[in-house]
N, C-alpha and C positions, 0 to 999 in steps of 0.2 A: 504494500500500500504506500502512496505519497500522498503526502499534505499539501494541498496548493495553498499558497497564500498563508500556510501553518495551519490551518484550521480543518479544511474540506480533503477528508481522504478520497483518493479517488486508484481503483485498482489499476496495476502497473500497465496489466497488459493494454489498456485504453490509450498510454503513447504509443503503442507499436502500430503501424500501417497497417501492417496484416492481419494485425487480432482485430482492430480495432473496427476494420472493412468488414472481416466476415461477420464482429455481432452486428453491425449496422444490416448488412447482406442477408441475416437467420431474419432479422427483425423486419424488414422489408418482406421477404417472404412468408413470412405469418403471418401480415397484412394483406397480401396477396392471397392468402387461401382461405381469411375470411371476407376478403370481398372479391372472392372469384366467381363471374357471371354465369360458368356453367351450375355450381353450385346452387344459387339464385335462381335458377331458371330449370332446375329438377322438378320443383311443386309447378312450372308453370306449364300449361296446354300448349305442347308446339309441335310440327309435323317431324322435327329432327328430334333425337334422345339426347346428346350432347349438343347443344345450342347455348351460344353464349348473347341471345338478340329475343330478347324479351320485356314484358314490362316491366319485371322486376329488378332487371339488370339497369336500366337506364339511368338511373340515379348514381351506381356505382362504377359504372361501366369506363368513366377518366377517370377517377382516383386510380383504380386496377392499373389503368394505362400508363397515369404518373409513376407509381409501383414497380412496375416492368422496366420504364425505362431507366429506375434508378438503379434498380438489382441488376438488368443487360451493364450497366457500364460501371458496376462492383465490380459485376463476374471477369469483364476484360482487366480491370486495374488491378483484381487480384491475381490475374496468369502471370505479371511483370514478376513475381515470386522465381517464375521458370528460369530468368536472366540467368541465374546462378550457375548453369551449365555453360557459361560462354563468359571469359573473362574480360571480354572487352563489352557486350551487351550491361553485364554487370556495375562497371565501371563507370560505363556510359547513365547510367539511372544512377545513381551515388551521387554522379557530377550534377546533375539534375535537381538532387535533392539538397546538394548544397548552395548552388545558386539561384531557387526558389525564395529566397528572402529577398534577395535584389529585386527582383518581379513583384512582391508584396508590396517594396518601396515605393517602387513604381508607381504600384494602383494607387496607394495609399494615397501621395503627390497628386495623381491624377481625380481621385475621385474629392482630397481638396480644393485643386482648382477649379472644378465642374460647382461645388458650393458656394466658390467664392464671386466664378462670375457670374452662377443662376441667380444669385444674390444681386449683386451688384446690376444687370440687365432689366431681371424684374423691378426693379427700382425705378426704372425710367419708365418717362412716358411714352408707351408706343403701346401699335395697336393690332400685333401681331400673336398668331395665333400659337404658333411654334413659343411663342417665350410670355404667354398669358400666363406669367404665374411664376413661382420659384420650381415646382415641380416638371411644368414643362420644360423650363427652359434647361433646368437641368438632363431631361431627356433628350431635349434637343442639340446640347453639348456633347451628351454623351454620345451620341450617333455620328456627330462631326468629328472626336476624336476616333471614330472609329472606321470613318470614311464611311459611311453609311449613311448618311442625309440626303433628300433626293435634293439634285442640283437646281431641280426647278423651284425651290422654294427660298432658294439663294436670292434670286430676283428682288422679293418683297424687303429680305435683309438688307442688301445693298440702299434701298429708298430710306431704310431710317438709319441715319448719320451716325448715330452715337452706340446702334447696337452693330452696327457692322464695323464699327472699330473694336469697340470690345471682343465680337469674336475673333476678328483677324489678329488683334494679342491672345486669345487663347490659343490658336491654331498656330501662332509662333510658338509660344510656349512650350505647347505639346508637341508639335512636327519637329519643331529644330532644337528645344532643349532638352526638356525629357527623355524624346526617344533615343538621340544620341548620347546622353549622361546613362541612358538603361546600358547602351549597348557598349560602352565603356565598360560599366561596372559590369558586365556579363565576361567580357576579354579580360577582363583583369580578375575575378573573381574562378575563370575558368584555367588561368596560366598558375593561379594559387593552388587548387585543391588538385588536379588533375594527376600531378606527377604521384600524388598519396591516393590517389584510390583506385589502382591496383592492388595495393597494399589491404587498404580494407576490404573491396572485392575477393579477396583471401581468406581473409578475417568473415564474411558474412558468409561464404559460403561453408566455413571451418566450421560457425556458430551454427548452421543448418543442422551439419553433418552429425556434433554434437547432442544436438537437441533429436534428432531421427534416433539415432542411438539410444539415448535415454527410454526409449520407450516400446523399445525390444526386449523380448523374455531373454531372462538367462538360458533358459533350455533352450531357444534357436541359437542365440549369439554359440553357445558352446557347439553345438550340429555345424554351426557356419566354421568355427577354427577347426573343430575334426574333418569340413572336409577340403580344407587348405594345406592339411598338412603340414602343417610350420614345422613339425619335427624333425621332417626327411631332410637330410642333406640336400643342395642343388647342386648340380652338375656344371659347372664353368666350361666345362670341356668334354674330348671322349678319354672316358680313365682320369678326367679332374676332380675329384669332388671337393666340392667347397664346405661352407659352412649353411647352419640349419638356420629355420626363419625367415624364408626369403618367398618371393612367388617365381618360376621357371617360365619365360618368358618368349624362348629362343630355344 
């Protein structure tokens, strides 16, 4: 158990990626098998025996769907586990996981700026629809930083003076300083960790190997060394024999 903050225990295995996906992943899926449509739709009169298109499903029928799609992209984020057979795959996610904080900063930066000039926009007088508000306008930022604004609504921007200055510093901001400062700290945060995680790459897939181990009987593990043999001598040669312990390979 750890204390967060001293106070709130919270069990260990909840940092771990892996553990922490598949309770997420158990728990999505129990919600899914009680609002699964075919289930729902067993009391109901329909010309099919498994049918998920009924009256009774219709109320639950997009929760289900939200469900599915969170547990479909559990299921893939939990196979990244498989890395571990390929030490560059391996490496390569490690690297990942340590320059993910840079990308936090990132948003973090982005999604203040998105407040400060939804803030500051809405404030003005104009009579635009896209920025009628702090909520819009912050929607409407957010889509410009993402290049996803339609261009045709640019137009209306351009006619009011002081909101098209305003965006045109946010999209300095973002296009020229941000993203270059992300992509700085991404180069420089990736010439840091990189040379060291091979090294843990090693290290996690030892702690696998480990942890698989721990939870094998002792009457297999013993069947497993009786039938390796470690006792026979190996043969180095014809008429060589070497010493015992080894695996014969050649």
């Amino acid at each position: 158990m750890t204390k967060v903050a001293g106070l709130l225990p919270v069990p260990d295995y909840l940092f771990n990626f892996q553990q922490f996906g598949s309770l997420v992943l158990t728990i999505c899926l129990i919600l899914m098998l009680a609002l699964e449509p075919i289930v729902h739709c067993l009391s109901a009169e329909t010309d099919k025996l498994f049918s998920s298109l009924c009256n009774a499903s219709e109320d639950i029928i997009y929760a289900y769907s939200i469900l599915s799609a969170v547990a479909m992209l559990l299921y893939w984020l939990l196979l990244t586990d498989l890395s571990v057979f390929s030490m560059r795959f391996s490496a390569f996610l490690l690297v990942i996981s340590r320059v993910a904080s840079e990308v936090g900063l990132f948003l973090g930066a982005l999604i203040y700026l998105i407040a400060a000039f939804a803030g500051a926009i809405s404030s003005l007088k104009q009579n635009l629809k896209d920025f009628a508000g702090m909520h819009w306008s912050a929607l409407s930022l957010w889509e410009i930083a993402l290049g996803i604004y339609p261009s045709s609504h640019f137009s209306s921007v351009i006619q009011t003076e002081f909101v098209m200055i305003a965006v045109s510093l946010f999209v300095i901001m973002i296009g020229i300083f941000l993203l270059n400062l992300l992509i700085a700290q991404l180069n420089g945060a990736y010439q840091v960790v990189y040379e060291d995680m091979v090294g843990y790459a090693r290290l996690n897939r030892a702690q696998i190997i480990v942890t698989t181990l721990e939870q094998v009987s002792q009457k297999r593990w013993f069947h497993f060394l009786q039938n390796q043999k470690f006792e026979e001598r190996l043969e180095f040669g014809e008429g060589d024999i070497g010493l015992p312990g080894g695996l014969q390979v050649t």
